[in-house]
C-alpha positions in Angstrom: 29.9 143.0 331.6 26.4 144.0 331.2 24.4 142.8 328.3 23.0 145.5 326.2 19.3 144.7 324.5 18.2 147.1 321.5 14.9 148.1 321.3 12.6 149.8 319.2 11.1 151.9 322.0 11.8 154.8 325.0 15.6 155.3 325.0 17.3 153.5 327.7 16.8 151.6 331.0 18.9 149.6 333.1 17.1 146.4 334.4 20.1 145.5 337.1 21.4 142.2 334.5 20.8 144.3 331.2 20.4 147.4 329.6 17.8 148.0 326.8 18.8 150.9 324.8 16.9 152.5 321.6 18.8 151.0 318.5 18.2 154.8 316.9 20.7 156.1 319.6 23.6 153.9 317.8 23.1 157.1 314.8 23.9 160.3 317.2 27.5 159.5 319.6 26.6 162.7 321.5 23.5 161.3 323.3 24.0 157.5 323.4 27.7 157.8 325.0 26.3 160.0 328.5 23.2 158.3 328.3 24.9 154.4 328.3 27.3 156.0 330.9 24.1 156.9 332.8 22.2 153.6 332.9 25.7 152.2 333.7 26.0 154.2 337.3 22.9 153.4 338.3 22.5 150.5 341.0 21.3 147.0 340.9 18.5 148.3 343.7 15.1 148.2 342.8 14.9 151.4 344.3 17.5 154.4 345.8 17.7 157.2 346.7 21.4 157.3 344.7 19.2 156.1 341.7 16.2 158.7 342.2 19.3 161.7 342.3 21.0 159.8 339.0 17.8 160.6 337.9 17.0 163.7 338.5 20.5 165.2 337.7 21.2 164.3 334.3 24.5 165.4 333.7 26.6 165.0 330.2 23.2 164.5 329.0 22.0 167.8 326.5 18.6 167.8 326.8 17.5 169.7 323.9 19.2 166.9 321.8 16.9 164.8 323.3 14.6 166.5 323.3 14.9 166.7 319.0 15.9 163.0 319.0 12.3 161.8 321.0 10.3 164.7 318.5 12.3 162.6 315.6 11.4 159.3 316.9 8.1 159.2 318.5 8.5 155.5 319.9 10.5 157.4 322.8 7.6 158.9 324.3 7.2 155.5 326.0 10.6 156.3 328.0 8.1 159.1 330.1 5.4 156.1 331.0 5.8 155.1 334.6 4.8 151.4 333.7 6.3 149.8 330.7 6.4 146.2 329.8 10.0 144.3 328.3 10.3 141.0 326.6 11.9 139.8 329.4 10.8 141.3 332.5 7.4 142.0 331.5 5.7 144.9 333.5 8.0 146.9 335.2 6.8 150.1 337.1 9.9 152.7 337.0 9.5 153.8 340.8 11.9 156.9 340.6 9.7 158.2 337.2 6.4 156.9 339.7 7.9 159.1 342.9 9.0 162.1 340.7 5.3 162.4 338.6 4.1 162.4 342.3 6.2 165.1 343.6 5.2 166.9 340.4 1.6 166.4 340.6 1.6 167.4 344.6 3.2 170.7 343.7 -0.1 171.2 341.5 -2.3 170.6 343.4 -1.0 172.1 346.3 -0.3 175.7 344.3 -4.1 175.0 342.6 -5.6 174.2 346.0 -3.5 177.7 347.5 -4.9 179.9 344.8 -8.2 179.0 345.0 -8.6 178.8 349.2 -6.6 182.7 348.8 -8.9 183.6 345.8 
């Protein structure tokens, strides 16, 4: 069984031996049951490529309720840092958040860099 840690903070993350999870979740069922069910598929990798997809393809999640819930309670925003720091871990750098702000920020500068060498 994996130990759950609430937090004050982002809104979920599974560390491999324990998942923190935003204590505010406990007040809306329709977001904290997918998102526990996501942290619990992910792996006990440090990194994936399963993990990176889990990522990416949210499903069960509605993201517009999330979106309201993170507006609601600010303290969430930290869930969209790529480095974050946990009582227990301390620093932790979330590698699939790293890789997909990367992947992100190429397709910027590559469609910037495009305009401006066709401009």
């Amino acid at each position: 069984m994996t130990k759950i840690i609430l937090t004050d903070w982002g809104i979920a993350n599974n560390y491999g031996d324990f998942i923190e999870i935003n204590r505010n979740l406990l007040k809306y069922p329709s977001l904290v049951n997918p998102i526990m069910k996501h942290e619990l598929l992910h792996s006990d990798k440090t990194f994936s490529i399963y993990d990176l997809k889990h990522d990416l393809f949210n499903d069960g999640i509605d993201n517009l309720e999330l979106i309201k819930f993170m507006i609601k309670h600010p303290k969430t925003l930290t869930q969209l840092l790529p480095i974050c720091w946990t009582k227990k871990k301390g620093f932790v750098i979330d590698i699939n958040l790293s890789l997909i702000y990367l992947f992100y920020f190429s397709l910027v500068f590559l469609a910037v860099t495009v305009f401006f060498l066709l401009s």
